[in-house]
C-alpha positions as CSV (number, residue, x, y, z in Angstrom):
1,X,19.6,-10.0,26.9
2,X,19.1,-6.4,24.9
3,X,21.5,-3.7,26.2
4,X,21.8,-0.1,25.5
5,X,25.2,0.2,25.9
6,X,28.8,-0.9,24.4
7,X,29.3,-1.0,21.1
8,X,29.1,2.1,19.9
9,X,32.3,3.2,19.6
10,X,33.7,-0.3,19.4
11,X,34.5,-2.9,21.7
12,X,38.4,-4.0,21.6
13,X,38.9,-0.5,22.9
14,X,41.8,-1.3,25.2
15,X,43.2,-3.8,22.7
16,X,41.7,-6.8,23.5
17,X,40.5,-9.6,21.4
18,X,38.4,-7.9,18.2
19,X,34.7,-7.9,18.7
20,X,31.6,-7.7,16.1
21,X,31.7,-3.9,17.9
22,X,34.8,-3.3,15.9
23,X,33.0,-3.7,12.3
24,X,32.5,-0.6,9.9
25,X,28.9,-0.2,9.8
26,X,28.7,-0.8,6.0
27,X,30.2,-4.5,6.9
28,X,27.4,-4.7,10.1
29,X,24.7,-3.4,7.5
30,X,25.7,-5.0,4.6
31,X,25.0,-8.6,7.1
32,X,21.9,-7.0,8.4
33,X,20.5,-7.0,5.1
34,X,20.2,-11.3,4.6
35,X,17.5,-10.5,7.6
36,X,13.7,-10.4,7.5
37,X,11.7,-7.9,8.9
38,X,10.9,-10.0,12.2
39,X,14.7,-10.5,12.5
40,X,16.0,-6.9,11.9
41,X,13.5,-5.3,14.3
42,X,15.0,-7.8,16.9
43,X,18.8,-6.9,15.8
44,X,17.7,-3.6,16.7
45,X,16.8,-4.2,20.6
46,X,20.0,-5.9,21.2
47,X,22.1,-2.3,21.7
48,X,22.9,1.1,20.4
49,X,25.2,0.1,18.3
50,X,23.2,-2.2,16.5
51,X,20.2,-0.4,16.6
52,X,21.9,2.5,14.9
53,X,22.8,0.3,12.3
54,X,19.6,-2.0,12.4
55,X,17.7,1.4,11.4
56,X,19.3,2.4,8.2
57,X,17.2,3.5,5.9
58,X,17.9,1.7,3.0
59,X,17.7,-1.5,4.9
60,X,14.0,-0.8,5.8
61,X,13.4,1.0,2.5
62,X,14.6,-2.4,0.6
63,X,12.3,-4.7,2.7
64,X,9.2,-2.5,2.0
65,X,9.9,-2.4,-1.8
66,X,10.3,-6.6,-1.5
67,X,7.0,-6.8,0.7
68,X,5.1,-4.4,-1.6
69,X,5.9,-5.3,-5.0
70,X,2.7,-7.4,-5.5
71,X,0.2,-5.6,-3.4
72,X,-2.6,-3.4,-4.3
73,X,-2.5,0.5,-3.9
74,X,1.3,-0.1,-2.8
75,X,3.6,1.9,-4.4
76,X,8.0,2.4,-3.4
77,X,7.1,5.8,-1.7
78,X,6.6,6.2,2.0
79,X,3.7,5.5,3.4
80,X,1.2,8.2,4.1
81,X,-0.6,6.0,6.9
82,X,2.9,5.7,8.6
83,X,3.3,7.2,12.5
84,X,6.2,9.8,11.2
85,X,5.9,11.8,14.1
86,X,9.5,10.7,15.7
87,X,11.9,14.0,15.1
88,X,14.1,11.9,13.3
89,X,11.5,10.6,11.0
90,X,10.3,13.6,9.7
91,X,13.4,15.3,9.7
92,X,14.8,12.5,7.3
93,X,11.7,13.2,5.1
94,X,12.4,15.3,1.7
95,X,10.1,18.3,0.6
96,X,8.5,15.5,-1.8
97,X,7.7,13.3,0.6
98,X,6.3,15.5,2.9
99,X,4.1,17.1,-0.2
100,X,3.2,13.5,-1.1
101,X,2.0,12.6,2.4
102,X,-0.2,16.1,2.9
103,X,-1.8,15.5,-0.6
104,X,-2.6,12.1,0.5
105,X,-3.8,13.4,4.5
106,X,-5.9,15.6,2.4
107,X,-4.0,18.7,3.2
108,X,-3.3,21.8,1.0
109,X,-0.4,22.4,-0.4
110,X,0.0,23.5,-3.7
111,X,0.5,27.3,-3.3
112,X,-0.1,27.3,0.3
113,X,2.9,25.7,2.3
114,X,6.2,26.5,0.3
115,X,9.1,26.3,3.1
116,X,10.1,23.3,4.5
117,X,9.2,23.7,8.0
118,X,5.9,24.9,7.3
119,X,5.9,21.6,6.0
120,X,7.0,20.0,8.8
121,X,4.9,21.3,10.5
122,X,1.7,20.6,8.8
123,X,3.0,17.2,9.1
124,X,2.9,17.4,12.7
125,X,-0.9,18.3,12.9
126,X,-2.1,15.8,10.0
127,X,-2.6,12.8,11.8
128,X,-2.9,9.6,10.0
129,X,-6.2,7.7,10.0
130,X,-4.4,4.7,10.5
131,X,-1.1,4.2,11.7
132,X,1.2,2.0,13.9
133,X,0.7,3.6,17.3
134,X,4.6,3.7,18.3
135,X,6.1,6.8,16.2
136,X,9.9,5.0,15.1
137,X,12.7,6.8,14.5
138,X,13.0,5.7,11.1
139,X,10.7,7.1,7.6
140,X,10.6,3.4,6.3
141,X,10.7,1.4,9.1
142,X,7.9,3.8,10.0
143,X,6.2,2.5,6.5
144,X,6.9,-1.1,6.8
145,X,5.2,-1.2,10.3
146,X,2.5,0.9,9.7
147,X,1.5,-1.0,6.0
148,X,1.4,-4.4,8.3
149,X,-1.1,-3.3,10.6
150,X,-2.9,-1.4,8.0
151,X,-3.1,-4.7,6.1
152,X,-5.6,-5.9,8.7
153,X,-8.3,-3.1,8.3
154,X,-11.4,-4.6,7.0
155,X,-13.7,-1.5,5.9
156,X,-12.2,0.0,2.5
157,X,-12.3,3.9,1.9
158,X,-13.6,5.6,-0.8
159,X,-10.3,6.2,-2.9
160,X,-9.9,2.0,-2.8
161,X,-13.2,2.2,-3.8
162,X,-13.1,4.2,-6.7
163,X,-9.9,4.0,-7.6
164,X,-10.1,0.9,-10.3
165,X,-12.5,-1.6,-12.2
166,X,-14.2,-4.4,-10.3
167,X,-14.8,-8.0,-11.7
168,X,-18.6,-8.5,-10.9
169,X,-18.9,-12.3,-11.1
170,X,-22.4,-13.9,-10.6
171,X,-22.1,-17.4,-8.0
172,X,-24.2,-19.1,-10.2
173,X,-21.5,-18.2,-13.3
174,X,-18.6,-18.2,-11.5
175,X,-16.3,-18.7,-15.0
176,X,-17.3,-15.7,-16.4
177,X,-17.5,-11.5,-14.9
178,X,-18.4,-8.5,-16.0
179,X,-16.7,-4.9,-15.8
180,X,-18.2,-2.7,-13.6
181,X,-17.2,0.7,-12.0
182,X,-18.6,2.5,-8.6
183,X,-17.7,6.6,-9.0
184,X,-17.3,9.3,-6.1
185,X,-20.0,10.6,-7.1
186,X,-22.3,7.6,-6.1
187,X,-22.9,6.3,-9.5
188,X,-22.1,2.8,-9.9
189,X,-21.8,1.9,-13.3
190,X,-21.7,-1.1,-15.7
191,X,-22.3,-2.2,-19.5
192,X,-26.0,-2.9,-18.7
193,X,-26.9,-0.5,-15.8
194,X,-26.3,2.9,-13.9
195,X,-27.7,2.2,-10.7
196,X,-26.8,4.4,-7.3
197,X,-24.8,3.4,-4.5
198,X,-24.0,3.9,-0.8
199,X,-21.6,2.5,1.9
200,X,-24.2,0.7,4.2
201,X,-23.3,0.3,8.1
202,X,-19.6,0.0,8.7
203,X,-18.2,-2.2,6.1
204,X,-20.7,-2.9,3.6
205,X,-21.5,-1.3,0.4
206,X,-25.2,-1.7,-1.0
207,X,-26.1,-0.9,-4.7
208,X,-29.5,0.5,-5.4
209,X,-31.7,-1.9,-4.1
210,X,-30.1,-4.9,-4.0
211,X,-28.6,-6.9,-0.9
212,X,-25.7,-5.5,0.8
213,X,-22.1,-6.1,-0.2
214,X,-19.6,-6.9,2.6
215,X,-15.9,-5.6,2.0
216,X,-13.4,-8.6,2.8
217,X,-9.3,-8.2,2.6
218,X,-7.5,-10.4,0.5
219,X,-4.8,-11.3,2.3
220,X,-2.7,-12.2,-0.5
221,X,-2.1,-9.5,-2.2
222,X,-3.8,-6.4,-0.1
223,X,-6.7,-6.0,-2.5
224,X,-11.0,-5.9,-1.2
225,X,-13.8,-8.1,-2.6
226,X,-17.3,-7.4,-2.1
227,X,-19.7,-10.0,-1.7
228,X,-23.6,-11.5,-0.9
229,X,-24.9,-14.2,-1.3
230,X,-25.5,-13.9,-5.0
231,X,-22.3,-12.0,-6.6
232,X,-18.6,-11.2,-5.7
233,X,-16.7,-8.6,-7.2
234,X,-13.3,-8.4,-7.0
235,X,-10.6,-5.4,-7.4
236,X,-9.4,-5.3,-11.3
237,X,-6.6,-2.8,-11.3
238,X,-5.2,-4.8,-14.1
239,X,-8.4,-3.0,-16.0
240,X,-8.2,0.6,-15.8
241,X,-7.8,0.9,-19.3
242,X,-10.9,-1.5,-20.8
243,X,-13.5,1.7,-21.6
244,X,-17.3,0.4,-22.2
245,X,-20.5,2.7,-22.5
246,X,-22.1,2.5,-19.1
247,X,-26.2,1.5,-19.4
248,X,-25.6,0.2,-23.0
249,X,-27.8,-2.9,-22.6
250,X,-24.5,-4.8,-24.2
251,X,-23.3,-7.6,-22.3
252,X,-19.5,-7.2,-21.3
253,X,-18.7,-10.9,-20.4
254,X,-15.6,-12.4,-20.6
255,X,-13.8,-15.6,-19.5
256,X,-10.6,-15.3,-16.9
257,X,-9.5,-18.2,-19.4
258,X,-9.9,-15.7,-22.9
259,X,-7.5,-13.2,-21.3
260,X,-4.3,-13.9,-23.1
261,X,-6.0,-15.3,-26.2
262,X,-7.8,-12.0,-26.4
263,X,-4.1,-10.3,-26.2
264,X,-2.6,-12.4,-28.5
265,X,-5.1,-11.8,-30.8
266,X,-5.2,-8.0,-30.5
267,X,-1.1,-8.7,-31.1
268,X,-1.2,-10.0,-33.8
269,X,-4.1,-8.1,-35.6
270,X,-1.6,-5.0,-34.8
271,X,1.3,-6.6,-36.5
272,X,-0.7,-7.5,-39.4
273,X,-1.5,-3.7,-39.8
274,X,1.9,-2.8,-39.5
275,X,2.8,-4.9,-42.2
């Protein structure tokens, strides 16, 4: 049964047999870090003196760097959608990471907040739009619960939208995509069109015309696809770099399959030139 007492100061206290109470908290941390997420957040509940230890930053920093490192949009910074409204939280939070959360919140800073505590709090006022409801004590705990729950939302915001290239595939084609782009200006653009777009109702996106696209999550790796019941498209951060001339009547096609034989070739044609 959790407690909230003993242990804090150790528990042989009057000599008595030693006790996990008596352990440096390095030694309790360094056990606490073999745990999950699921099993750390428990650790926590069972008393002070393990939740003190429990909470450690870099425990909580570690397992959000492990849970991130193959999801879209996630990067090893705090999380600006995190509840950090717990004293402790944003006390614990440097003048970086409290720039890096306003700019994110869509709050002025360059040139208009300079001290810390004007910093703080700005903080305090710029809610999150999404955000685990509970504010923990904890900046990365904080994160980690907050990116879970986020995880779930199913209507993608403009940034996500715009941010990289999508993979337009067509059902009927399904081996093969093209590169396509949508702008925040409205402008959705590929090799063989310019075309408008809009977000449509609460999670749908609709280009020109054409049916409306629902966004879906990928659960995998955090990513969005949009789909009807003619094309998918897919989030292609992996092609930020592939420019083409938007409206150029030129096909941009490609094979998942060509991928590496493309770099390979583009390899070696490099090496020949060096040579």
């Amino acid at each position: 049964m959790a407690t909230d007492d003993g242990g804090g100061s150790g528990g042989s206290g009057g000599g008595g047999a030693p006790s996990i109470f008596d352990l440096p908290s390095e030694v309790l941390q360094g056990i606490f870090a073999y745990l999950d997420a699921r099993s750390l957040a428990r650790a926590a509940r069972v008393c002070r003196f393990f939740r003190e230890n429990a909470d450690a930053e870099h425990l909580w920093r570690d397992l959000c760097c492990a849970r991130w490192s193959d999801k879209k949009f996630m990067t090893h910074e705090v999380f600006f959608r995190a509840n950090l409204a717990h004293p402790a939280a944003i006390g614990a939070l440097s003048v970086g990471e409290l720039k890096l959360v306003l700019r994110k919140r869509h709050v002025p800073v360059d040139g208009v907040l300079r001290e810390k505590s004007d910093l703080i709090d700005a903080m305090r006022r710029a809610h999150p739009d999404v955000a685990f409801p509970v504010p923990l004590p904890t900046k990365w705990k904080a994160s980690y619960a907050a990116a879970e729950l986020d995880s779930r939302r199913d209507v993608l915001t403009m940034e996500e939208l715009t941010a990289y290239p999508w993979k337009l595939r067509f059902k009927q084609q399904p081996n093969l995509y093209m590169i396509s782009r949508f702008t925040k200006n409205f402008v959705y653009e590929s090799p063989e069109h310019i075309f408008d777009w809009r977000f449509y109702s609460s999670n749908f996106v609709q280009v020109a015309q054409f049916p409306p696209l629902q966004m879906k999550r990928m659960p995998e790796d955090w990513g969005w696809q949009l789909e009807n019941a003619y094309v998918v498209f897919t989030m292609a951060p992996e092609l930020s770099g592939v420019d083409f001339v938007p409206g150029s009547n030129m096909h941009q096609f490609a094979r998942d399959d060509e991928n590496e034989e493309v770099a390979e070739a583009a390899a070696e044609d490099d090496g020949g030139r060096a040579n």
